[in-house]
N, C-alpha and C positions, 0 to 999 in steps of 0.2 A: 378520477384516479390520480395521482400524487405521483411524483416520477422516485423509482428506487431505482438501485444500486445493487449489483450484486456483491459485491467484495468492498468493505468499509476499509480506513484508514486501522481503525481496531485489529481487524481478521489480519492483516498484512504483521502489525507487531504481534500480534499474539501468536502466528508460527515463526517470528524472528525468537521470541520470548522462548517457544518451546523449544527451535533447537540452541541455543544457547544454555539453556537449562540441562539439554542431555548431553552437553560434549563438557559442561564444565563441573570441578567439583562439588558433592553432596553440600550444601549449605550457602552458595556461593548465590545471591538474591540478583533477580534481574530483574528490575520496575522500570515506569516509563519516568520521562526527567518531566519538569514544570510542570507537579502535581501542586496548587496551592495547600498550605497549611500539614504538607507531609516531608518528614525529616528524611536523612538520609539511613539507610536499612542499617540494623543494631551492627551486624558482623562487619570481620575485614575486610572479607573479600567480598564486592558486589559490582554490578553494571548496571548504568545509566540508559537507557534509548533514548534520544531526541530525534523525530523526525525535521530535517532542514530542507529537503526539499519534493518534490511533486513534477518532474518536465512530464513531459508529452516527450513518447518515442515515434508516434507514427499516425496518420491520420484514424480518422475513426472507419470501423468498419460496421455495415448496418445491416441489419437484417430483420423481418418480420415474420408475428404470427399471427395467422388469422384464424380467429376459434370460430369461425362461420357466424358470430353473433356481435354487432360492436360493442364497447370498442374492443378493437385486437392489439397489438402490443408493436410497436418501434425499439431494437434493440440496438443500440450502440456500443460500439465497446471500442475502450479507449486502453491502449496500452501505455501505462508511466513506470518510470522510475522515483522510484523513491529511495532518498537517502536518508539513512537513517545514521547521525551519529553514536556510537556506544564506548560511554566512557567507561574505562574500566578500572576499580579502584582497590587500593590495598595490597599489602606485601606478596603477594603475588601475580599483580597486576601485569607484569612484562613475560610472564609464564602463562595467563590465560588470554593475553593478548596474542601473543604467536602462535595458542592453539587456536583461537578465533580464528584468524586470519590466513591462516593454515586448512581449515579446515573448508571456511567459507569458499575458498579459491577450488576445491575438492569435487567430486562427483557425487561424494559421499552428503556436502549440503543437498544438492538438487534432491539425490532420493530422500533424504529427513523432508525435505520442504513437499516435494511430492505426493507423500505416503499424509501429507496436512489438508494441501487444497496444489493440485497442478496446474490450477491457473497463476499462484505464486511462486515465484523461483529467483534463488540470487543469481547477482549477474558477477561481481566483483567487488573487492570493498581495497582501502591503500594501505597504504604501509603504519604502521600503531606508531604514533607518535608521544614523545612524554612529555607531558605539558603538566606542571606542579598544581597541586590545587592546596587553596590555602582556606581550614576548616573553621566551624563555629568559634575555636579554642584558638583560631591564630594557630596553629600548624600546620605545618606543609604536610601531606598526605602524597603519597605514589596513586600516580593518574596517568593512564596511558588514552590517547584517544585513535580510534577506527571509524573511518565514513564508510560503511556499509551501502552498494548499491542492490535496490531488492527489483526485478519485475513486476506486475502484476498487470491484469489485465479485468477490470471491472464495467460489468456490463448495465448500462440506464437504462431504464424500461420506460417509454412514455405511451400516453394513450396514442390508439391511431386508428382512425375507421375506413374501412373496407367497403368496397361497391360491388356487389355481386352481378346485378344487372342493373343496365344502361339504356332507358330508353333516347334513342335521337332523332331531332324529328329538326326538318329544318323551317326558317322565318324568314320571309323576305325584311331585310332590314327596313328596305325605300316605303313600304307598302306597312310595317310597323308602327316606323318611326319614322316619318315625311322628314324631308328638311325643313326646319323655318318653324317645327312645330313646335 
């Protein structure tokens, strides 16, 4: 058996994707960034996710299952943070940027993220920064950037085998295994 994962890097943007999709306007595209050979989305208005980082919040916590037959299951679960950057692009960039970030900071994200998988939930993300971006055309384009910090908490499954009973019987070592032999 093969060690999985309960919660992928995928499952983590894909409810960043959803609620960014329901707080911003009808038509307004959210993709991930460092797609090869995929341009930037037709409309004005759209957002970038790049994940930059992955820490560790907290040692691992373990626990087991033993379905009475081997192997049974080692679960570990590790809680990280992941940052995710989302640039956010086009003349309304600085207007769906302070609803981001506004909202992210909110109760109102935790229940979106919750009502997805409540093993995900934001933590915080900083202050939208505007940093120019300069397009295929040589034009500057309105670019706001947000480091979004998200929880998660995903659990590896590795094999693990179980003793049910134990027989123990004891061996003179001297009388096994002489010295000298």
């Amino acid at each position: 058996m093969a060690a999985t994962i309960s919660i992928t890097e995928a499952n983590v943007c894909a409810a960043l994707r959803s609620f960014l999709l329901g707080i911003l306007a009808s038509g307004v595209e959210v993709v991930r960034a460092q797609d090869n050979d995929v341009g930037e989305p037709q409309g004005p208005d759209f957002v970038m996710m790049n994940v930059i980082s992955l820490p560790r919040l907290a040692t691992n916590v373990d626990d087991y299952t033993d379905p009475g037959t081997n192997p049974g299951t080692r679960n570990s679960m590790q809680s990280i943070k992941m940052g995710v950057q989302l640039d956010v692009h086009g003349p309304n960039s600085a207007d769906n940027s302070a609803m981001i970030t506004t909202l992210l900071r909110d109760e109102y994200a935790c229940i979106q993220f919750a009502a997805i998988n409540p093993d995900i939930q934001p933590l915080y993300c900083d202050e939208p920064k505007q940093v120019p971006f300069i397009n295929g055309e040589n034009l500057y384009e309105q670019r706001w950037i947000i480091t979004a910090a998200i929880q998660y908490n995903p659990v590896t499954q590795t094999p693990q085998d179980f003793a049910d009973q134990v027989e123990v019987g004891i061996i003179s070592v001297d009388a096994a295994y002489p010295p000298g032999a």
